[in-house]
C-alpha positions, 0 to 999 in steps of 0.5 A: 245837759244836766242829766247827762253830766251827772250819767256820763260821770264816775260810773262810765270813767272809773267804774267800767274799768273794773268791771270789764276786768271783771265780767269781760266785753259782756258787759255791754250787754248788762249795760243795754238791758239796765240802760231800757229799764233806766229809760223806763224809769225816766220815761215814768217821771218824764210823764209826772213832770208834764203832768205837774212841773216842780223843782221837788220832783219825785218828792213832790210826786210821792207826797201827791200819791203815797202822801208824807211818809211816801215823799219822806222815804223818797227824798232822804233815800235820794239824799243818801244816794247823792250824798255817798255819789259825791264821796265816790266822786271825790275818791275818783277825783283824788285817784285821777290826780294821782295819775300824774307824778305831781300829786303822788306825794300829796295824800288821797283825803286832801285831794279829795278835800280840795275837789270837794271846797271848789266843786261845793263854792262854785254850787252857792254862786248862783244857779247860773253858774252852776248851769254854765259849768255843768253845760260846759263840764258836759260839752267836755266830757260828749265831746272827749268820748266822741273823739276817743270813739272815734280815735277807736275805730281809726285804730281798728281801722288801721288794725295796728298792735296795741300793747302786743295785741292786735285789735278785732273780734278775734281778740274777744275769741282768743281771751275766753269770748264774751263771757271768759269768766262766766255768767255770774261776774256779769250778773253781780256788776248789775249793781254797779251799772244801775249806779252809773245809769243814775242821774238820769232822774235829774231831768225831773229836777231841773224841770222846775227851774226849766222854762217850757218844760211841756216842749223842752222836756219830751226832747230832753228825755228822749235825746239822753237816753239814746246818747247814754245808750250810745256812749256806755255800750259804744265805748265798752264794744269799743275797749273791749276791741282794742285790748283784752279784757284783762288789760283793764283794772280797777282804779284806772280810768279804761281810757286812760288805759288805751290811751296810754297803751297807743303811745301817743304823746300827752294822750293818757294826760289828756284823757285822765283830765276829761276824767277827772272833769267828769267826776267834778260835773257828777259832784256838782250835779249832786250838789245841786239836785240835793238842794232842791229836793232838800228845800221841798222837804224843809218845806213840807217840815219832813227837813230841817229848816235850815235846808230849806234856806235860799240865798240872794241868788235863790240858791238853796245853799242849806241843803247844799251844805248838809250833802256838803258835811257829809261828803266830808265824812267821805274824806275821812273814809280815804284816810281810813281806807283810801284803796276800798273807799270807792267800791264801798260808797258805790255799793250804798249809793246803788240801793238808794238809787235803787229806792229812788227809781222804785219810787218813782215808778211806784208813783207813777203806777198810782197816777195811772190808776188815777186817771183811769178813774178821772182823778187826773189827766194823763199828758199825751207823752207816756211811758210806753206799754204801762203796767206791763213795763211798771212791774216789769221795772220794779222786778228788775229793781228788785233782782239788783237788791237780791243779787247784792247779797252775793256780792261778797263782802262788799254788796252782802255788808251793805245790805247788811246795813240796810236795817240800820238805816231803815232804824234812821229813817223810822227814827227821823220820821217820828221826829218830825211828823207832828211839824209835818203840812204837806198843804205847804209843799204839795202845790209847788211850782218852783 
C-alpha cells in the first residue's frame, strides 16, 4: 500500500493531463514501455531486499557493493528526488484547492504551506499512524480510480455525447489518431512518466520495518506492478476515449476534467478531493522514506547527526524535518512562480529518480557477479532474464537523460544544473568522509 500510495500520486492526477494534451492517446503506450522497465527496477530491489532486509535500502545496498561513496550518491540524489516530489506535491495540493470558489482568494504558497504543516505533523506521531493514513490515503485513491474506470466504460457503453463529442475509437480517428502530433511529444513526456512511476522503490524501504518480509514482499512487488500497470495505461485508454486529446490541459486533474464534462452533480468535486488526497499520500510517502534513508546515512557519518534522530515513537523525525525545510523552499517557488512552479520541480525530481534506479540496478549487477562467484547466495525470486534486462534498464534510463536536453527550456535548464549539483555532492563528500564508518551501517537490520 506504501509503494502504491506514493506511485498512484501527482504523476497519474495532475501529471497525465498535460501530457495527454500533449503526446495525444499514445501516451498509454509510453506509460507501458517505462511501466516494464520500472518493474524491472523493482524486481532488482525486490531480490536485494530477500537477500538482506533493511530499512536503509538501496543506501544499504550501495554501501555493500559500491562501498561509502556508492551509498552517499544513492541517498542524497534519492533526497533530492523526494524532496523536490514533495514541492510538486504541495503545488498540486494548492491547484487542487483552487479548484473550488472557496479557496480562490487564498494565495497559492499559503495552501501549499498549510498541506505541507498537516501532512509533515501527522509523519512525526508514530509510524502507525503514518502506515494507517498512507493505508487509508491509498484505499481512497484505488478504490476512486476503479470507480471512474468503471464510470468510464458505463459511458461509453451507453455512447452518450460528452462535451458535444461522441465517446469511441472514432474519437481517436477523427483528432489526428494516436499520434496527432507526432512521435517526438510522445518521446520528451518520458520524463515525466519515469517521475509518475517513482515510489515504486519504496517497497525497499518499508521492507525493514515490515514483518515476513521473505513471504509479504514477493507478493508485494508482483501485485504493485500489474495494478500500476492497469491503472496508468486503463485510465489514459480510458480519457483518451471519452474526450479528445485536446480536451485536456495542464494544471487540470483529466478526471476532473471528464467529470465535470458529464454534468453530474458534485462529481468534479468529488474527484478533485481524491486528487487532492492523492498528492497528501505522495507527500506523506516522501516524508517517510526520506527519514529512514536519512537516518542510515547519519549512521554511516555520510548525514548530519541530526537526521539520524529518533523520537519516542521511533520516528526518525531529524531526516523528516530536513526533506521538511526544503519543501518549504518549495513554498517560496509558488510565490515566485506559482504558474511554472510544478513543471520545474518535476523536471529535478526526475533525474534524481533517474540516479536512484540506475543504482539500484547497478547493484544489483554487482551482487550477481558475486554470487556467481560465491560471495553471496542469490534467493530464488530473481530479476528475470539478468544481465540482459540489467543493461537494458541502464540504457533506457540512459536515454531519459538525453532526451531531456530537448525538452526546452525546462529539461535543457535542469541538465543544466546538473553540474552545479554534482559540485554540492563532491563538496559534501569531502566534508564528511573522514567521520565516515560504514562498519556502523553496513550490517543494519532495522
Amino acid at each position: 500500500m506504501i509503494a502504491i500510495g506514493g506511485a498512484i500520486g501527482t504523476g497519474l492526477f495532475m501529471g497525465a493531463g498535460g501530457r495527454l494534451a500533449t503526446a495525444g492517446p499514445a501516451l498509454a503506450i509510453a506509460y507501458a514501455v517505462c511501466g516494464v522497465f520500472a518493474f524491472f527496477v523493482v524486481r532488482a530491489l525486490g531480490e536485494l531486499i530477500l537477500y538482506r532486509p533493511s530499512s536503509g535500502a538501496f543506501v544499504s545496498y550501495a554501501r555493500e557493493f559500491m562501498g561509502e561513496k556508492g551509498a552517499y550518491v544513492a541517498g542524497w540524489m534519492y533526497f533530492v528526488n523526494w524532496a523536490t516530489t514533495g514541492i510538486a506535491d504541495i503545488t498540486a495540493i494548492a491547484l487542487y484547492a483552487h479548484y473550488w470558489s472557496l479557496f480562490s482568494p487564498v494565495p497559492q504558497w499559503v495552501l501549499a504551506l498549510i498541506a505541507l504543516a498537516v501532512v509533515l505533523t501527522l509523519n512525526l506521531v508514530s509510524v502507525k499512524v503514518f502506515g494507517e493514513m498512507e493505508f487509508w490515503f491509498a484505499i481512497i485513491k484505488v478504490g476512486a480510480l476503479v470507480l471512474f474506470m468503471g464510470v468510464a466504460i458505463v459511458l461509453l457503453v451507453l455512447g452518450d455525447p460528452i462535451a458535444g463529442n461522441q465517446p469511441g475509437f472514432s474519437l481517436i480517428a477523427d483528432h489526428g489518431g494516436i499520434l496527432p502530433n507526432g512521435i517526438i511529444p510522445l518521446v520528451l513526456v518520458v520524463q515525466g512518466i519515469v517521475f509518475a512511476y517513482s515510489a515504486v522503490e519504496l517497497v525497499g524501504v518499508a521492507a525493514g520495518e515490515t514483518e515476513n518480509p521473505e513471504k509479504i514482499m514477493p507478493k508485494a512487488i508482483n501485485s504493485i506492478m500489474w495494478r500500476i500497470a492497469i491503472f496508468y495505461c486503463g485510465s489514459v485508454v480510458l480519457l483518451s476515449l471519452l474526450m479528445p486529446f485536446s480536451s485536456y490541459q495542464k494544471g487540470e486533474s483529466p478526471f476532473v476534467t471528464v467529470l465535470s464534462s458529464i454534468g453530474v452533480p458534485w462529481a468534479g468535486d468529488v474527484m478533485n478531493l481524491v486528487v487532492l488526497t492523492a498528492a497528501m499520500s505522495s507527500l506523506n510517502s516522501g516524508l517517510y522514506s526520506t527519514g529512514r534513508i536519512l537516518r542510515s546515512m547519519s549512521a554511516a557519518g555520510s548525514a548530519p547527526k541530526f537526521t539520524g534522530l529518533m523520537n519516542r515513537s521511533q520516528v526518525p523525525y531529524g531526516g523528516i524535518l530536513l526533506t521538511g525545510a526544503v519543501c518549504v523552499l518549495g513554498v517560496g517557488l509558488n510565490i515566485v512562480v506559482p504558474g511554472d512552479a510544478f513543471e520545474i520541480v518535476l523536471n529535478f525530481a526526475a533525474v534524481a529518480i533517474i540516479t536512484t534506479w540506475s543504482m539500484i540496478v547497478l547493484c544489483h549487477l554487482l551482487f550477481v557477479r558475486k554470487a556467481k562467484s560465491g560471495e553471496v547466495e542469490r534467493p530464488s525470486y530473481r530479476l528475470p532474464g539478468a544481465p540482459v534486462t540489467q543493461i537494458a534498464t541502464l540504457a533506457f534510463l540512459a536515454s531519459v537523460v538525453v532526451l531531456m536536453w530537448f525538452d526546452v527550456p525546462a529539461g535543457r535548464l535542469t541538465l543544466l544544473c546538473v553540474p552545479v549539483l554534482v559540485v554540492i555532492l563532491v563538496i559534501g563528500w569531502f566534508a564528511v568522509r573522514k567521520r565516515v564508518d560504514t562498519t556502523k551501517a553496513l550490517g543494519e537490520k532495522v
